[in-house]
N, CA, C and O atoms as a GROMACS GRO file, in nm:
protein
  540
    1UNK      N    1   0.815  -3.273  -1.617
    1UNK     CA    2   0.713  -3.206  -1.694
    1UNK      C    3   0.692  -3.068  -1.635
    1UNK      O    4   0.684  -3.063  -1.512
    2UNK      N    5   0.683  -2.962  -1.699
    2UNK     CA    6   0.631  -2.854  -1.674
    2UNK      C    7   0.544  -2.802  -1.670
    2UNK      O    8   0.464  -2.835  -1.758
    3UNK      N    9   0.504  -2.707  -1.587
    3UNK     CA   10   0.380  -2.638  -1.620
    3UNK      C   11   0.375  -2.532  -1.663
    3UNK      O   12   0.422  -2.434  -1.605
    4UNK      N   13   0.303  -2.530  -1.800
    4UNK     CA   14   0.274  -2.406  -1.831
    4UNK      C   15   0.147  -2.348  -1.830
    4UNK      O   16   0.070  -2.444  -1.823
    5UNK      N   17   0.080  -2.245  -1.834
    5UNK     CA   18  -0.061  -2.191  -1.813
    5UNK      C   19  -0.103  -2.130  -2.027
    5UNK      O   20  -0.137  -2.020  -2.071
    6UNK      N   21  -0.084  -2.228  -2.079
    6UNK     CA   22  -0.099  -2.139  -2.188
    6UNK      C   23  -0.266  -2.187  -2.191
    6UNK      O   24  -0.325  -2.278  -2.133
    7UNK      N   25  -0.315  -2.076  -2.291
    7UNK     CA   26  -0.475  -2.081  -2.312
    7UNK      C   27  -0.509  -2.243  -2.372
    7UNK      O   28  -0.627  -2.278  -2.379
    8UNK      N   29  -0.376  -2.359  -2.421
    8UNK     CA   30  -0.493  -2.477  -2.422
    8UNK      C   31  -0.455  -2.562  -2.310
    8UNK      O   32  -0.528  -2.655  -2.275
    9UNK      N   33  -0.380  -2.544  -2.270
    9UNK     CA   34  -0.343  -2.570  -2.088
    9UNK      C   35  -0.479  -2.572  -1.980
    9UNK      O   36  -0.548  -2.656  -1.922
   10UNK      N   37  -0.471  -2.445  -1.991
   10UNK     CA   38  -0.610  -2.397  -1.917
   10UNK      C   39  -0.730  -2.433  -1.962
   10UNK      O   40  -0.818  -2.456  -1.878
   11UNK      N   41  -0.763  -2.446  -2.126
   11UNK     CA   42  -0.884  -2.476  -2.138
   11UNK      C   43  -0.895  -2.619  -2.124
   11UNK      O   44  -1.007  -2.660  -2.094
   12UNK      N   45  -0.816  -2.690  -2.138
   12UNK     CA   46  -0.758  -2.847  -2.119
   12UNK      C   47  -0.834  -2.862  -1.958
   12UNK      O   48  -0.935  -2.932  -1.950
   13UNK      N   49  -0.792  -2.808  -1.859
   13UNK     CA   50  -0.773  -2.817  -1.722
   13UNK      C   51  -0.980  -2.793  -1.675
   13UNK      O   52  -1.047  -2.859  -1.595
   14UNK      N   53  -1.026  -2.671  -1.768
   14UNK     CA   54  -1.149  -2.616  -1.736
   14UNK      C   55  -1.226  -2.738  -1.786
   14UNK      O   56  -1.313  -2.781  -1.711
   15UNK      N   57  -1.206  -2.802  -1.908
   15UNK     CA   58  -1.225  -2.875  -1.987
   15UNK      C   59  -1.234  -3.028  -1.885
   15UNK      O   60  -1.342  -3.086  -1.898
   16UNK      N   61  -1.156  -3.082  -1.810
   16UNK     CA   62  -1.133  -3.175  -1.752
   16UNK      C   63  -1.211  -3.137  -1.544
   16UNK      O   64  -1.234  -3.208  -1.445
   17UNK      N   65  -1.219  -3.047  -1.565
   17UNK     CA   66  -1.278  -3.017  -1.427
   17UNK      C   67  -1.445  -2.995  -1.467
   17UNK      O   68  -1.530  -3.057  -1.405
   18UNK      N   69  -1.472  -2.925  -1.548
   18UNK     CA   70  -1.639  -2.962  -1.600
   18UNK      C   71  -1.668  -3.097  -1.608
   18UNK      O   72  -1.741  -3.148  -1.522
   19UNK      N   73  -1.612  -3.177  -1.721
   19UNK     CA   74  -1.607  -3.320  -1.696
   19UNK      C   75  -1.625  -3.394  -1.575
   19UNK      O   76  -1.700  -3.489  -1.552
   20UNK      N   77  -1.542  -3.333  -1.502
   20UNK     CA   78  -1.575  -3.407  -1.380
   20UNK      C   79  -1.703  -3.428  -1.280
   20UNK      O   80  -1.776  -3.516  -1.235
   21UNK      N   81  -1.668  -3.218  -1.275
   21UNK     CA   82  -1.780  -3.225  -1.210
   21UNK      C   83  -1.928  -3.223  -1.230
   21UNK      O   84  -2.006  -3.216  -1.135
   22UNK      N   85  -1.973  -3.230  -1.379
   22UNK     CA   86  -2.076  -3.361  -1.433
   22UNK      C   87  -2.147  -3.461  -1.406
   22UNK      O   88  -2.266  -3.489  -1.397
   23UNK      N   89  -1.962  -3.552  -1.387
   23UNK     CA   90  -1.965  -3.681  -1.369
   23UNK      C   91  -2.007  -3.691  -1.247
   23UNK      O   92  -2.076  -3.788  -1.216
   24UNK      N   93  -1.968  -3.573  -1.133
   24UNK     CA   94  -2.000  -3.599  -0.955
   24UNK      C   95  -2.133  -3.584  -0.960
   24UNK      O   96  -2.199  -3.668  -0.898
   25UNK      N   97  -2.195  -3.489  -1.025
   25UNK     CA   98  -2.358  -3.452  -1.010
   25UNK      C   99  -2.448  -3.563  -1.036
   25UNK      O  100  -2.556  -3.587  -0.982
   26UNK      N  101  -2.379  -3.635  -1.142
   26UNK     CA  102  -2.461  -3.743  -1.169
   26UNK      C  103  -2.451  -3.869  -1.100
   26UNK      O  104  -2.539  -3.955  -1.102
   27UNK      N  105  -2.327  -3.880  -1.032
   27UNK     CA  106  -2.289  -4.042  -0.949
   27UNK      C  107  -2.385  -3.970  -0.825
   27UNK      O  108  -2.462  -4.054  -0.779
   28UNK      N  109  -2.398  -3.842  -0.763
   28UNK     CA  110  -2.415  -3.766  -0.622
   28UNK      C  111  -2.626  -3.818  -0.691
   28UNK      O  112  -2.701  -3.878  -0.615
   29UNK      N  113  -2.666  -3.779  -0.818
   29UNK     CA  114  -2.783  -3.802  -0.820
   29UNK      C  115  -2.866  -3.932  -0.816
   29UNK      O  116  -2.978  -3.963  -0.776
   30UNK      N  117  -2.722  -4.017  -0.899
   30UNK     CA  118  -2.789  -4.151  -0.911
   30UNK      C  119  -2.766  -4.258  -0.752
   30UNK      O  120  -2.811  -4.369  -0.721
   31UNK      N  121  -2.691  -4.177  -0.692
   31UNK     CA  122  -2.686  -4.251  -0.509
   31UNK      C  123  -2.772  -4.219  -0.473
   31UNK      O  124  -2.821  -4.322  -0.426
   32UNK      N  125  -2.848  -4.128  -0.454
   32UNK     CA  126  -2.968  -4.016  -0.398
   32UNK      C  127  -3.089  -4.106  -0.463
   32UNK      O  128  -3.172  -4.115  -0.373
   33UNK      N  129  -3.117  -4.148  -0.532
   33UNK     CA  130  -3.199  -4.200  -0.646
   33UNK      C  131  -3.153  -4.344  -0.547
   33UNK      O  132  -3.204  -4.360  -0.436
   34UNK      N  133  -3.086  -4.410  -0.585
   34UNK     CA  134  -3.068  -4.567  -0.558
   34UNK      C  135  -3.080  -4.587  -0.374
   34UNK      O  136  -3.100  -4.693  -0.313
   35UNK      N  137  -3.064  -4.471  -0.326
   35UNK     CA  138  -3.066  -4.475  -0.207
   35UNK      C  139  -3.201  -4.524  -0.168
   35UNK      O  140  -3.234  -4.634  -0.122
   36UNK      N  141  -3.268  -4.421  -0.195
   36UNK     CA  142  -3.417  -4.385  -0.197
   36UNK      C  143  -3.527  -4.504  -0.253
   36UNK      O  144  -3.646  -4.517  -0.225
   37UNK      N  145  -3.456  -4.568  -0.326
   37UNK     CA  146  -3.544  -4.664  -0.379
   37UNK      C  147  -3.494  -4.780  -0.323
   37UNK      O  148  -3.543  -4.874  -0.385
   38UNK      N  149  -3.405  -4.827  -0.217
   38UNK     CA  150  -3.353  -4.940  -0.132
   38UNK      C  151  -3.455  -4.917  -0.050
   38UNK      O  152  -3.527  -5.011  -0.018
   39UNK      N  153  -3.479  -4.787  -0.001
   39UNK     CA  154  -3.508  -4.800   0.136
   39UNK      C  155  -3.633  -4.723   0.097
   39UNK      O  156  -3.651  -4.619   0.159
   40UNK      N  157  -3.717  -4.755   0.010
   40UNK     CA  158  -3.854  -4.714  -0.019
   40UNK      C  159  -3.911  -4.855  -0.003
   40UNK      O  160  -4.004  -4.876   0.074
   41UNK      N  161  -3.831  -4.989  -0.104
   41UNK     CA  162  -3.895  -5.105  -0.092
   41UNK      C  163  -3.865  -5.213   0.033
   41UNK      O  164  -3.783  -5.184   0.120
   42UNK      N  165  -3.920  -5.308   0.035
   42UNK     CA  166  -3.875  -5.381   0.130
   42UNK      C  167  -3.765  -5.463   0.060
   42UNK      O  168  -3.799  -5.580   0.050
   43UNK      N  169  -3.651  -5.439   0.010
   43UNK     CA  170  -3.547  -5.511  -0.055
   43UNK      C  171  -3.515  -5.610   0.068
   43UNK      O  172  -3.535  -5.562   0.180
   44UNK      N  173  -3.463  -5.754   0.061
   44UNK     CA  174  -3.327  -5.773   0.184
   44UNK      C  175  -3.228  -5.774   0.098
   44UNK      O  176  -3.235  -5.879   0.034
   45UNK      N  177  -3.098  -5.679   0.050
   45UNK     CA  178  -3.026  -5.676   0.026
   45UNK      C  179  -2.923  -5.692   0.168
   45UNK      O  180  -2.949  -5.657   0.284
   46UNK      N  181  -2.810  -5.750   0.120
   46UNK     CA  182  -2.685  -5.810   0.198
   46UNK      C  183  -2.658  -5.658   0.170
   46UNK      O  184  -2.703  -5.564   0.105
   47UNK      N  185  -2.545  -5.697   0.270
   47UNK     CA  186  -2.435  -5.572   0.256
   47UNK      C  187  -2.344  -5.507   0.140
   47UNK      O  188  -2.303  -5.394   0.114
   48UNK      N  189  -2.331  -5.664   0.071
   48UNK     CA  190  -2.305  -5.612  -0.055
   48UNK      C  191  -2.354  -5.569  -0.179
   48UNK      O  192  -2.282  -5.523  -0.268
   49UNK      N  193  -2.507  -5.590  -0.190
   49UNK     CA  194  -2.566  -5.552  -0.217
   49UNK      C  195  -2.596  -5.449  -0.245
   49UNK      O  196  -2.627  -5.407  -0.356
   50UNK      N  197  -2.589  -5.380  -0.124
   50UNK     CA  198  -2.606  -5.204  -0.063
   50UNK      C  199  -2.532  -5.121  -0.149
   50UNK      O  200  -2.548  -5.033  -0.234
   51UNK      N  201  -2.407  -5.212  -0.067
   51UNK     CA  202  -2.291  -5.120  -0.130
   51UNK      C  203  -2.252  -5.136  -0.312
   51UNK      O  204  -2.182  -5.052  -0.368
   52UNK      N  205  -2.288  -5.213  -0.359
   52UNK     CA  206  -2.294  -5.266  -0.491
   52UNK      C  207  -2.411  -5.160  -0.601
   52UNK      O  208  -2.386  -5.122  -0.716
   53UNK      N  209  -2.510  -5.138  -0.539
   53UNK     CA  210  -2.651  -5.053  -0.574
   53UNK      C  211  -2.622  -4.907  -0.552
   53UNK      O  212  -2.586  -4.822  -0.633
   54UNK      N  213  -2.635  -4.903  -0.484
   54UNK     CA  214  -2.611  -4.756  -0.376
   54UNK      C  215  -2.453  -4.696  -0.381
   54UNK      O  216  -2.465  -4.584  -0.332
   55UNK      N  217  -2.383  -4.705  -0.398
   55UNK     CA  218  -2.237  -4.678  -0.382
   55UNK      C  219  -2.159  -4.716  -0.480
   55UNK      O  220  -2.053  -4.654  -0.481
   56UNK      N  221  -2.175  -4.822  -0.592
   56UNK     CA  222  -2.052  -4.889  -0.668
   56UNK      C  223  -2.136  -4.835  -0.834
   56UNK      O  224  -2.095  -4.771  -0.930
   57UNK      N  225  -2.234  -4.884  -0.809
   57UNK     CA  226  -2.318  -4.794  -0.929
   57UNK      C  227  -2.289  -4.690  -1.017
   57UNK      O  228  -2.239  -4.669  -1.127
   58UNK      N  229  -2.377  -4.598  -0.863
   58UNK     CA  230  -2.342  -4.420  -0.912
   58UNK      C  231  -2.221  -4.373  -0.953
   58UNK      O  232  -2.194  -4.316  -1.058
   59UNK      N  233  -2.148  -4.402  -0.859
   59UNK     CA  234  -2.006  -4.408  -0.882
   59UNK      C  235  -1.967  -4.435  -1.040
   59UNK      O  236  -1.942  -4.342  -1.117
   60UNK      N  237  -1.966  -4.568  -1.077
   60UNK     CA  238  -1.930  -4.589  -1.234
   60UNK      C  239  -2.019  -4.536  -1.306
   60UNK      O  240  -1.975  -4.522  -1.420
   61UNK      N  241  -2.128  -4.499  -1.296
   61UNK     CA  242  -2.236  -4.409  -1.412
   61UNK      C  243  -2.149  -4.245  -1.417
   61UNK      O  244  -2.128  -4.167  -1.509
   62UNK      N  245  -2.112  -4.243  -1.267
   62UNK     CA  246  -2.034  -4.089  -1.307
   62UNK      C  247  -1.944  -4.081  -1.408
   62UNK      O  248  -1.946  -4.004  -1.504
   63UNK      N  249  -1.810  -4.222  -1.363
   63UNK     CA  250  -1.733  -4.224  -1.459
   63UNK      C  251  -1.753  -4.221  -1.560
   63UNK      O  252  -1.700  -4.130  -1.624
   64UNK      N  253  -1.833  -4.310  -1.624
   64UNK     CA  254  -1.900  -4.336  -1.788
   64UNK      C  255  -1.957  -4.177  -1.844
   64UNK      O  256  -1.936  -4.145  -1.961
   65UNK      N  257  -2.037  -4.076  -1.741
   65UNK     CA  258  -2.053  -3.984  -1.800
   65UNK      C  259  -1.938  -3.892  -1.820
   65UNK      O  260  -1.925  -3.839  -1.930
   66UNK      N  261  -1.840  -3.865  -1.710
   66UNK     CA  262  -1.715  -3.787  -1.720
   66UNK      C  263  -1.649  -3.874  -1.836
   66UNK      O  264  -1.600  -3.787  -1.907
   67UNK      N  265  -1.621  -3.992  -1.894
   67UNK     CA  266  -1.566  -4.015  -1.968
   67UNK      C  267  -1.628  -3.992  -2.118
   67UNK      O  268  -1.545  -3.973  -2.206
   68UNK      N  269  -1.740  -3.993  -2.149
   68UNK     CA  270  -1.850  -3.918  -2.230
   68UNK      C  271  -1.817  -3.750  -2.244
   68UNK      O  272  -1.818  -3.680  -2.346
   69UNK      N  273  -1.796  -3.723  -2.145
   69UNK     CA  274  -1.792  -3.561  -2.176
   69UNK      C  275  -1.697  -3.501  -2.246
   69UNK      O  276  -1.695  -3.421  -2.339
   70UNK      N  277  -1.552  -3.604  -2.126
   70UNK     CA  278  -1.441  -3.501  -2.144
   70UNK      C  279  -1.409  -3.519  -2.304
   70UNK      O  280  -1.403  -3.413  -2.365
   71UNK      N  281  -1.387  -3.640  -2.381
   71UNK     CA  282  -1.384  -3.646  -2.474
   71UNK      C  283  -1.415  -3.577  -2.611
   71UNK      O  284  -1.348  -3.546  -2.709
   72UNK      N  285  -1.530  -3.566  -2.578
   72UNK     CA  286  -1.616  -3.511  -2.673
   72UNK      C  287  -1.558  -3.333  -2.685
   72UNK      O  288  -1.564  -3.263  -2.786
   73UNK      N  289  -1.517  -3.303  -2.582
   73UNK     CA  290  -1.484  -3.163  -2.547
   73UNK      C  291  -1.280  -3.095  -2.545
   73UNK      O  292  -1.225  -2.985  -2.538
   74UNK      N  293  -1.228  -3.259  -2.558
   74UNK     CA  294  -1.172  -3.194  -2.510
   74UNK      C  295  -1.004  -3.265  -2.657
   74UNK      O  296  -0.888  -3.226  -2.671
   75UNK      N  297  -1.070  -3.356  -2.716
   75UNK     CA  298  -1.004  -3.411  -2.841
   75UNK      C  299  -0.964  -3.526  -2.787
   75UNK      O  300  -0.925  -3.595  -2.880
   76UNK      N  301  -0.954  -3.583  -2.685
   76UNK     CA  302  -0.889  -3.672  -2.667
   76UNK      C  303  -0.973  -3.841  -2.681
   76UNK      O  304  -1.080  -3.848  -2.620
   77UNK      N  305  -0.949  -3.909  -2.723
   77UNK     CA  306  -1.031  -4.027  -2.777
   77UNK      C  307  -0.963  -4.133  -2.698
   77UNK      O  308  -0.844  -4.162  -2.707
   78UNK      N  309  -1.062  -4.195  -2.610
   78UNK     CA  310  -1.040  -4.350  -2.481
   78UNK      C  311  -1.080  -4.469  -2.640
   78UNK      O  312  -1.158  -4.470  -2.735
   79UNK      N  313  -0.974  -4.548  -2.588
   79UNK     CA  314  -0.997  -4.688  -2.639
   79UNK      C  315  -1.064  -4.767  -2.535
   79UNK      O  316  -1.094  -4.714  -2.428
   80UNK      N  317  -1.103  -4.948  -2.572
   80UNK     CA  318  -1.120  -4.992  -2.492
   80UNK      C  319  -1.057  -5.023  -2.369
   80UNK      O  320  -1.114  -5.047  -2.262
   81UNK      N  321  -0.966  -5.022  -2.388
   81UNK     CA  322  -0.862  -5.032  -2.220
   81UNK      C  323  -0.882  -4.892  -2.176
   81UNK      O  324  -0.926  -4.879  -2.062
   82UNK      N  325  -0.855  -4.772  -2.251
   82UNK     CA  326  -0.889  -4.673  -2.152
   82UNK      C  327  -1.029  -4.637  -2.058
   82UNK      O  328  -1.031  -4.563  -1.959
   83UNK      N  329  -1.144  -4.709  -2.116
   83UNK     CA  330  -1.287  -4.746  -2.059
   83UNK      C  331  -1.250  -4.844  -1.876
   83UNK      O  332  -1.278  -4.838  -1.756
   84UNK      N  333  -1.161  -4.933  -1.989
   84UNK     CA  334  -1.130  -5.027  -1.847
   84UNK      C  335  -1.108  -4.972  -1.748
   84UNK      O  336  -1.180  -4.959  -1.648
   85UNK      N  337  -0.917  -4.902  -1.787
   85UNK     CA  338  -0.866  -4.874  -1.669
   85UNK      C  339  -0.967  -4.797  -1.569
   85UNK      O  340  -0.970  -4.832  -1.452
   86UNK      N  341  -1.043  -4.698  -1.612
   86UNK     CA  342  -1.087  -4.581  -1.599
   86UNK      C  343  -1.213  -4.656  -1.490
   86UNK      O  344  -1.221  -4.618  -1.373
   87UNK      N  345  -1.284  -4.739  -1.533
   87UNK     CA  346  -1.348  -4.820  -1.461
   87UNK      C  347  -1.299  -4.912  -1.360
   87UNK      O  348  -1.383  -4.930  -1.272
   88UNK      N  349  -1.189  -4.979  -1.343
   88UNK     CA  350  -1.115  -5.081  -1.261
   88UNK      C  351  -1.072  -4.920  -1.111
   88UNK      O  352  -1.094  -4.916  -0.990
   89UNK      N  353  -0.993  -4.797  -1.227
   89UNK     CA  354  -0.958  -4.728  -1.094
   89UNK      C  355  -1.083  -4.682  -0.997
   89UNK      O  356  -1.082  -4.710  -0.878
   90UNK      N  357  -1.179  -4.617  -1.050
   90UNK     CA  358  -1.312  -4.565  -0.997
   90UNK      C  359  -1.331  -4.709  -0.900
   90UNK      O  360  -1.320  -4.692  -0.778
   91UNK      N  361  -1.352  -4.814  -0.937
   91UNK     CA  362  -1.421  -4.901  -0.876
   91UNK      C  363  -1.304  -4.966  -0.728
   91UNK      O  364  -1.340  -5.037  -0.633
   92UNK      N  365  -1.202  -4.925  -0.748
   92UNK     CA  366  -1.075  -4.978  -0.644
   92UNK      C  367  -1.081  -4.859  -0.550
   92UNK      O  368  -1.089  -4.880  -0.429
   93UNK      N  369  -1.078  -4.715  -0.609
   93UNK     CA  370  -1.055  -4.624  -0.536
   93UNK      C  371  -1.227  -4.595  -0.459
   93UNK      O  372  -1.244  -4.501  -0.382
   94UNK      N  373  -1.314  -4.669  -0.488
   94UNK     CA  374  -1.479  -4.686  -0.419
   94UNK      C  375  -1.466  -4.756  -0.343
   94UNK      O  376  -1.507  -4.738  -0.228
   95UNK      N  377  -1.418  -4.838  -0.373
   95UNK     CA  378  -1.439  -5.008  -0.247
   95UNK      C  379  -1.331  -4.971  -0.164
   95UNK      O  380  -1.322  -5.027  -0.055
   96UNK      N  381  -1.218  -4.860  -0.208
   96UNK     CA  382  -1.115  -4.858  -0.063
   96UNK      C  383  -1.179  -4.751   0.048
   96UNK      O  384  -1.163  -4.745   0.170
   97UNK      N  385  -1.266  -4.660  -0.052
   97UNK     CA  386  -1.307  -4.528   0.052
   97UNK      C  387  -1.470  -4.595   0.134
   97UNK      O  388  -1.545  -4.559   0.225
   98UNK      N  389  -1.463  -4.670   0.069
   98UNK     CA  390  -1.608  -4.780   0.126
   98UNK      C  391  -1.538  -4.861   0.250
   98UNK      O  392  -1.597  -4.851   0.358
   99UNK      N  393  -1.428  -4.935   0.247
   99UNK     CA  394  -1.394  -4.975   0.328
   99UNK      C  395  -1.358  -4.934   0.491
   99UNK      O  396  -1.387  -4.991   0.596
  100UNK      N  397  -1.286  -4.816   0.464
  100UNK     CA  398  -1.276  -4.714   0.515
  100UNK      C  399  -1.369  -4.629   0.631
  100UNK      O  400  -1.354  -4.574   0.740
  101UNK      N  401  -1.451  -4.651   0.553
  101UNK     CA  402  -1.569  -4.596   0.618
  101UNK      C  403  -1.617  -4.710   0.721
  101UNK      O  404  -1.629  -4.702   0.843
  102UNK      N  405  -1.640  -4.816   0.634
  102UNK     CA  406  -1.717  -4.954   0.693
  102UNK      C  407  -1.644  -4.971   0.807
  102UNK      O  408  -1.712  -4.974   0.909
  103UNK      N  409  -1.525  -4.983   0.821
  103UNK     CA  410  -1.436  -5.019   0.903
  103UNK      C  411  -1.466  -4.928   1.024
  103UNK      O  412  -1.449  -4.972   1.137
  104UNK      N  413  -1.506  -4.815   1.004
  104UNK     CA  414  -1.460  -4.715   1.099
  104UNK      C  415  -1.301  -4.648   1.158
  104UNK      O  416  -1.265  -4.611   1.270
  105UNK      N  417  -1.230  -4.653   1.020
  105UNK     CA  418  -1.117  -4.611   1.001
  105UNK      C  419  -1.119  -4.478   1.001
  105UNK      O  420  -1.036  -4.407   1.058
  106UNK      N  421  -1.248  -4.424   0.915
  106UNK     CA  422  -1.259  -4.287   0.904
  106UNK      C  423  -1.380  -4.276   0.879
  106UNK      O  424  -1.448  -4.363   0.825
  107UNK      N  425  -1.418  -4.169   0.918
  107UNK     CA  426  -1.592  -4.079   0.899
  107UNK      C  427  -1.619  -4.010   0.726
  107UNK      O  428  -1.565  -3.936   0.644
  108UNK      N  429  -1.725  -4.085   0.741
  108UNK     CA  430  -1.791  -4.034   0.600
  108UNK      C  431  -1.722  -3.932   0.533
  108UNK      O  432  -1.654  -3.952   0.432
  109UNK      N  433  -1.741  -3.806   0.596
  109UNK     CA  434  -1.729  -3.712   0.526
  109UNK      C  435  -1.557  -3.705   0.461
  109UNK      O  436  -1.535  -3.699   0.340
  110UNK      N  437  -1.462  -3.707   0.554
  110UNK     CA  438  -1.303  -3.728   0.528
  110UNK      C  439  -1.320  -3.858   0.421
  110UNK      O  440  -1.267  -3.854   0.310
  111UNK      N  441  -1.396  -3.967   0.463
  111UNK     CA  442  -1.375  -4.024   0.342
  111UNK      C  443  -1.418  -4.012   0.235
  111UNK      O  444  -1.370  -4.074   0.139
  112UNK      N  445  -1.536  -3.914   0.222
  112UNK     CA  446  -1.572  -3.876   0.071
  112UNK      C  447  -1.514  -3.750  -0.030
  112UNK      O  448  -1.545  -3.718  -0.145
  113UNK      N  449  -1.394  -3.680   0.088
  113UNK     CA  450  -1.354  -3.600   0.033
  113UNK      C  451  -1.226  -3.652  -0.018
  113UNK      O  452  -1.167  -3.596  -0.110
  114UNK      N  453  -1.180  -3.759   0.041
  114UNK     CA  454  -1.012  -3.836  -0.015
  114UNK      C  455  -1.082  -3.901  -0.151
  114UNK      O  456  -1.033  -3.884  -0.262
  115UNK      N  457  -1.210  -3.980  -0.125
  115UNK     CA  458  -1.273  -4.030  -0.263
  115UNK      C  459  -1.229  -3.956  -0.390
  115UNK      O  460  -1.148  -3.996  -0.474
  116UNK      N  461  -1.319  -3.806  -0.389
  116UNK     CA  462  -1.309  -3.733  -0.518
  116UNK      C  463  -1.162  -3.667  -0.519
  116UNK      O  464  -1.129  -3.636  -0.634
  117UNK      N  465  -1.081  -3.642  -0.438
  117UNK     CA  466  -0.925  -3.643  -0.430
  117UNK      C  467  -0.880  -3.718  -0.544
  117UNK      O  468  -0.844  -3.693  -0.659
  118UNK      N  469  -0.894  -3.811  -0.479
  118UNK     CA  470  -0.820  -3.962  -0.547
  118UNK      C  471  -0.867  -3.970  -0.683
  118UNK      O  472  -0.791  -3.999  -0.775
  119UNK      N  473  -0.987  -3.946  -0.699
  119UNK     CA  474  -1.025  -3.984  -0.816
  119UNK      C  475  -0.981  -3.861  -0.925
  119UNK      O  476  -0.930  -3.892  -1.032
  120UNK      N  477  -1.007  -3.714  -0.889
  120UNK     CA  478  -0.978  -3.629  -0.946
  120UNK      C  479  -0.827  -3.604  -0.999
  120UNK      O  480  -0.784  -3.561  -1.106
  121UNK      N  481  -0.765  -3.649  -0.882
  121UNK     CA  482  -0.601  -3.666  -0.936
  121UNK      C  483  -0.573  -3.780  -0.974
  121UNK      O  484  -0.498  -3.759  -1.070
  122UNK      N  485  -0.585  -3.908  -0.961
  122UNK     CA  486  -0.590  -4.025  -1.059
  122UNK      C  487  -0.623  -4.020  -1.210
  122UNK      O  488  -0.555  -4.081  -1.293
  123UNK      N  489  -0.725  -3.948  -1.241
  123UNK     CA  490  -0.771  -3.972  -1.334
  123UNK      C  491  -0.673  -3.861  -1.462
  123UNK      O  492  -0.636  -3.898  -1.574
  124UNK      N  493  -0.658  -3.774  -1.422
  124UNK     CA  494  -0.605  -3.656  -1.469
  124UNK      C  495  -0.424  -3.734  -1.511
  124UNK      O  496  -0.360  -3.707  -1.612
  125UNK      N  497  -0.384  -3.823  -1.410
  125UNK     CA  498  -0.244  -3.876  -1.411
  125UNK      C  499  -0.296  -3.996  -1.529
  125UNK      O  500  -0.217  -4.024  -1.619
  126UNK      N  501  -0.442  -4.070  -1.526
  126UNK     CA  502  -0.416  -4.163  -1.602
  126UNK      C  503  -0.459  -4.085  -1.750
  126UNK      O  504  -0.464  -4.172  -1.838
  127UNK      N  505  -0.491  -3.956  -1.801
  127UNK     CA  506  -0.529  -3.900  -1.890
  127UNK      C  507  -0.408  -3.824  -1.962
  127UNK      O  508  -0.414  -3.792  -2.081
  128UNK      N  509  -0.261  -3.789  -1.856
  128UNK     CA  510  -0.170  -3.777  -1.868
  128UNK      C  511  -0.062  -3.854  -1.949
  128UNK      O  512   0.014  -3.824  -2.041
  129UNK      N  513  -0.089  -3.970  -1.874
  129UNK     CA  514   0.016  -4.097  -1.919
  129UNK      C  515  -0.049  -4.117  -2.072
  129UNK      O  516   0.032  -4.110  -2.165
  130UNK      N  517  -0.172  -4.138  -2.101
  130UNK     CA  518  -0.249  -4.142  -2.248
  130UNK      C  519  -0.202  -4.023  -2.337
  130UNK      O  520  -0.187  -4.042  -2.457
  131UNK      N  521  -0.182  -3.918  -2.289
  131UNK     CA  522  -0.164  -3.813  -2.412
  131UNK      C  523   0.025  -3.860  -2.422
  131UNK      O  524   0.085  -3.874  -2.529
  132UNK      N  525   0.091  -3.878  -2.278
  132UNK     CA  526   0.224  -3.897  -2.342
  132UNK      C  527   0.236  -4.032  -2.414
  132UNK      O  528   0.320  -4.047  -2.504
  133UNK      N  529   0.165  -4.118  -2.381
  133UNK     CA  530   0.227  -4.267  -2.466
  133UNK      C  531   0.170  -4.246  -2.641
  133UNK      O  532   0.204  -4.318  -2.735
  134UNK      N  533   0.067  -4.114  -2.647
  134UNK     CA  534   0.046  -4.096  -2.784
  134UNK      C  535   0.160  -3.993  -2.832
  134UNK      O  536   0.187  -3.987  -2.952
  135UNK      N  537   0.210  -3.932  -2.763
  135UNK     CA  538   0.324  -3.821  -2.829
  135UNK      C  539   0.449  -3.909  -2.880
  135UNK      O  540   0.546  -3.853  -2.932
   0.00000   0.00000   0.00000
């Protein structure tokens, strides 16, 4: 595949990076939010819990909104499997950068920057494979 820079290339690309970063403002608000309200009440949430509320959540509310956006903006129309996949990857590529962390494999921050990595180029490859299996 090639790259070309033509003007729907680019607006495609501007188009899919707004989307996104949307979708981060809102998973980054609704953690901030869910955070805050764990540790406002006396919850006993387990560990998975935590991470289930606080972390697995926001996360898929981002997706659901980046998948809300880009659409609408950008022509391209998700079926129900594309909801899925789109949700199964977000939620694999969360629980691995969660793990990660938990483990003490790696520090927060490296792992939240491989997070939106992963997800930013994942998603773009699985939005890829959709426009070619429609051509």
């Amino acid at each position: 595949m090639m790259l070309s820079w033509s003007s729907n290339n680019l607006r495609d690309w501007l188009t899919y990076t707004g989307a996104f970063v949307c979708g981060l403002i809102v998973a980054y608000a609704a953690y901030i939010t869910a955070f805050q309200f764990v540790m406002s009440r006396d919850l006993a949430l387990s560990m998975t819990g935590f991470v289930g509320l606080v972390i697995l959540l926001p996360m898929l509310l981002g997706a659901f909104v980046f998948g809300v956006i880009y659409p609408r903006f950008s022509g391209v129309q998700f079926t129900g499997g594309d909801w899925l996949n789109g949700f199964a990857f977000t939620f694999a590529i969360t629980i691995m950068c969660t793990g990660l962390i938990l483990s003490r494999a790696m520090a927060q921050l490296p792992a939240t920057l491989l997070l939106v990595a992963l997800l930013f180029i994942g998603a773009r490859v699985l939005i890829a494979r959709k426009r070619a299996s429609n051509e």
